[in-house]
C-alpha positions in Angstrom: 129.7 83.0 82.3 128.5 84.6 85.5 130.9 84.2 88.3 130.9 85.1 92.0 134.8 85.5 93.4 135.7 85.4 96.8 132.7 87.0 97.9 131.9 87.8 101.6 129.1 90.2 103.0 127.5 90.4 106.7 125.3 92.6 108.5 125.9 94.6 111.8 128.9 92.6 112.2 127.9 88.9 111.7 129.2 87.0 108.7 126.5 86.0 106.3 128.6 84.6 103.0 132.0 83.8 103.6 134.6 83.7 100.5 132.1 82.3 98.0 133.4 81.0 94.4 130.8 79.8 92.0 130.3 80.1 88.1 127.4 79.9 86.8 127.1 77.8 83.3 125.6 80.2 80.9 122.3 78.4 79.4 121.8 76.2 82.4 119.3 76.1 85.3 120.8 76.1 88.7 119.6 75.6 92.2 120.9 77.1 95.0 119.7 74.9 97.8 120.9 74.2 101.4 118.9 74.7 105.5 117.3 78.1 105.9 120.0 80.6 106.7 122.5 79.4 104.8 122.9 82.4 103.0 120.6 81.8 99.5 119.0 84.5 99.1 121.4 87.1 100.4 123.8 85.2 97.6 121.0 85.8 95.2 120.5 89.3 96.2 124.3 90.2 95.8 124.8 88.7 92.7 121.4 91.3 91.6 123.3 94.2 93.2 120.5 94.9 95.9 123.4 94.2 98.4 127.2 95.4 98.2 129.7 92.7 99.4 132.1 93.2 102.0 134.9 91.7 99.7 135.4 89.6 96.3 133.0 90.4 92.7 130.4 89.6 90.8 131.3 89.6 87.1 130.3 88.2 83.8 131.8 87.6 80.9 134.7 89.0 82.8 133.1 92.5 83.8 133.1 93.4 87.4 129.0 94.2 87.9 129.6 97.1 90.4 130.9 98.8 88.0 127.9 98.9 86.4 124.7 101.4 86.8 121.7 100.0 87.7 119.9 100.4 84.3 123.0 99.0 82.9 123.1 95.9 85.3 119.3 95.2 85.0 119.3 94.8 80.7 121.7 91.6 82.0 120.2 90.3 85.1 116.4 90.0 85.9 115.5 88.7 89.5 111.8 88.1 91.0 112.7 88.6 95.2 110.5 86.3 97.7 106.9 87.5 98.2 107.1 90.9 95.8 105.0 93.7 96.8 102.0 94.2 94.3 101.3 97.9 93.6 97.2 98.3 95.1 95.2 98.5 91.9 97.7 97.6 88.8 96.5 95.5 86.5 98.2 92.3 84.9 99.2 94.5 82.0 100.5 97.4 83.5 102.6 94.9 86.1 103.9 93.5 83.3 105.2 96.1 81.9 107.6 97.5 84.4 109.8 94.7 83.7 110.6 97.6 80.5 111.9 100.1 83.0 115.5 99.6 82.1 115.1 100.7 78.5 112.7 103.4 78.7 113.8 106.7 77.6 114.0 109.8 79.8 110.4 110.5 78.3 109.0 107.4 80.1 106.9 105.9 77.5 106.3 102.5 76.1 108.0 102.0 72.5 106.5 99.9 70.2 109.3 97.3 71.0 108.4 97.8 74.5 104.8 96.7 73.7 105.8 93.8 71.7 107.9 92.7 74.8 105.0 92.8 77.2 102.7 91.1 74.9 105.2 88.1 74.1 105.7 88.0 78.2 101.7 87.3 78.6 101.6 84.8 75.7 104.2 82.8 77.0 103.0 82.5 80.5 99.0 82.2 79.3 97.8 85.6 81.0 96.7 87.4 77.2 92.8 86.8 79.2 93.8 88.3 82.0 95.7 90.9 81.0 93.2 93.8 82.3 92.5 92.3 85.4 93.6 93.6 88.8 96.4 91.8 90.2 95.0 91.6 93.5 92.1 90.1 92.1 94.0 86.7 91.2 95.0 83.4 93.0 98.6 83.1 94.3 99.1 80.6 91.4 98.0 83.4 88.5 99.9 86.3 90.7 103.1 84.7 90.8 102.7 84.3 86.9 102.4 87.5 86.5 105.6 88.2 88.2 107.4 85.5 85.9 105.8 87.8 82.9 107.4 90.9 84.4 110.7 89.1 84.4 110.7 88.2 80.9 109.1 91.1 79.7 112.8 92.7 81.2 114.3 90.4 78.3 117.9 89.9 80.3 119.8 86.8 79.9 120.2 85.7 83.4 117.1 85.1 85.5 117.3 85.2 89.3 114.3 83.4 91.2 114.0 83.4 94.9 111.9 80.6 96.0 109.6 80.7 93.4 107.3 78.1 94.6 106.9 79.6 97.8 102.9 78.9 99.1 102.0 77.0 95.8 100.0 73.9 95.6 101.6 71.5 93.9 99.7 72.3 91.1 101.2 75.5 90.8 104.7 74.6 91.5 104.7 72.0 89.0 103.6 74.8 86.2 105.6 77.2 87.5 108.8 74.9 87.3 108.1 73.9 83.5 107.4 77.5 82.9 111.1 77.9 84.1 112.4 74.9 81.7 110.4 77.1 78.8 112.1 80.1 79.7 115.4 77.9 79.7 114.9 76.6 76.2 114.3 79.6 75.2 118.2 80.6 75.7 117.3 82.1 79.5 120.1 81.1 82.2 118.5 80.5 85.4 119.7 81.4 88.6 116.5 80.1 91.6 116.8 79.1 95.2 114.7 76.0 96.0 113.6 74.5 99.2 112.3 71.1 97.8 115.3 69.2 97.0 113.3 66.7 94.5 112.5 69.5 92.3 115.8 71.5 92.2 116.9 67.8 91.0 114.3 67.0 89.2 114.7 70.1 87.1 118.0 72.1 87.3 121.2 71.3 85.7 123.3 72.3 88.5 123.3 72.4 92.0 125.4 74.8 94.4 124.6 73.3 98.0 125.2 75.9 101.4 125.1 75.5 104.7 126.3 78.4 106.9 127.2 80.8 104.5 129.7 78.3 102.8 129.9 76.6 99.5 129.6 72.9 100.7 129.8 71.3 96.8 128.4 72.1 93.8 127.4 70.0 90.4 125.4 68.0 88.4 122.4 66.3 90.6 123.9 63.0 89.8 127.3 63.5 90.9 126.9 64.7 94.0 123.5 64.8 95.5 124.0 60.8 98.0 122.4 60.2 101.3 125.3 61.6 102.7 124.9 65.0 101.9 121.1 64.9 102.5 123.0 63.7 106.2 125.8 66.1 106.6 124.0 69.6 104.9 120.1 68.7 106.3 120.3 66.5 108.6 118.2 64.6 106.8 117.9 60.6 107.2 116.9 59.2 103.4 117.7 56.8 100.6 118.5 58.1 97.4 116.6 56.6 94.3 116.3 57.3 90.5 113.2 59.4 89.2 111.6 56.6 87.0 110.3 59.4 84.9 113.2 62.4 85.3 115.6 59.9 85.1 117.3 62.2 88.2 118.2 61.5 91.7 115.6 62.0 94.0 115.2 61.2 97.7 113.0 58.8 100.0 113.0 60.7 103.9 113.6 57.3 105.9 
């Protein structure tokens, strides 16, 4: 299990996450979700390493992160960060592959296991066609594919998403969320921070709901996503009703 202990971090003096506690169910998908600047993504970016705590641990299977180096910490934990950066000129291919950074040798080249790894990537999320093409030459849709290849071309256990969805049509978002059940079924624990509330239900196993840099509940959609907490965490005026197709709660804005 991934678990986050008493964790607190804050910048120039302001208090961002306070004395968080949250495990993580290996094999599940769960959404962190609450108001913007609540704290998800600095969460998300703490439990990557990109940011050192104040106080408290990150640790799975019982082994404190920090301890870790980089290259060690990144064969366990994978995360694609809100609007990446595209190198100018790299194709699909070539993106794809520096999700094998962590296991290249001091040499720097692809191994034939590398290779295999950033061909399975592009078979499972449909880009073999477009594997030569620039990045910058593709719809937001196709880019941010390529960005879920990179991530499972890095082969860790625990994936870390950081509003995946971000300026998608619905299309897109739609694809993109089953291409994260795949990559769950496939053995892949899922870490993502959602803004639409239907589809971290909808979709995820677990929810871990914020507001102010506090842990305000967390659990199964079912159990503990009511008009209430739509109320007290969003603000939000709204009926709760059953996905006739999900099965899952979802909600109705009143």
């Amino acid at each position: 299990m991934l678990t986050i202990e008493n964790l607190t971090i804050g910048y120039a003096g302001k208090m961002i996450l306070n004395e968080l506690n949250i495990t993580i169910a290996k094999g599940k998908i769960t959404a962190l979700i609450g108001p913007n600047g609540c704290g998800k993504s600095t969460l998300l970016k703490t439990i990557a390493g990109s940011l050192k705590p104040a106080k408290g641990k990150v640790s799975l299977a019982g082994q404190d992160l920090s301890k870790l180096s980089h290259k060690s910490r990144a064969k366990l934990l994978s995360i694609l960060p809100q609007s990446p950066i595209t190198p100018e000129g790299i194709s699909v291919r070539q993106l794809v592959s520096c999700g094998r950074n962590p296991y290249l040798s001091h040499w720097g080249g692809l191994s034939q296991q590398d290779r295999d790894a950033v061909q399975a990537a592009l078979v499972d999320t449909g880009l073999c066609d477009l594997a030569d093409r620039s990045v910058d030459s593709l719809s937001g849709g196709q880019r941010q594919r390529v960005w879920i290849a990179m991530v499972l071309a890095q082969d860790t256990d625990y994936i870390l998403l950081d509003e995946p969805t971000t300026y998608l049509d619905l299309t897109y978002q739609i694809e993109l969320m089953e291409m994260m059940r795949k990559m769950n079924r496939q053995g892949k624990t899922l870490v993502v921070v959602l803004h639409d509330l239907n589809q971290a239900c909808r979709y995820c196993d677990h929810l871990v709901v914020m507001k102010k840099g506090k842990i305000i509940v967390q659990d199964e959609p079912h159990k503990i996503f009511t008009s209430k907490l739509l109320k007290d965490v969003f603000a939000l005026n709204a009926m709760i009703i059953t996905d006739p197709i999900a099965n899952k709660p979802m909600c109705i804005p009143l």
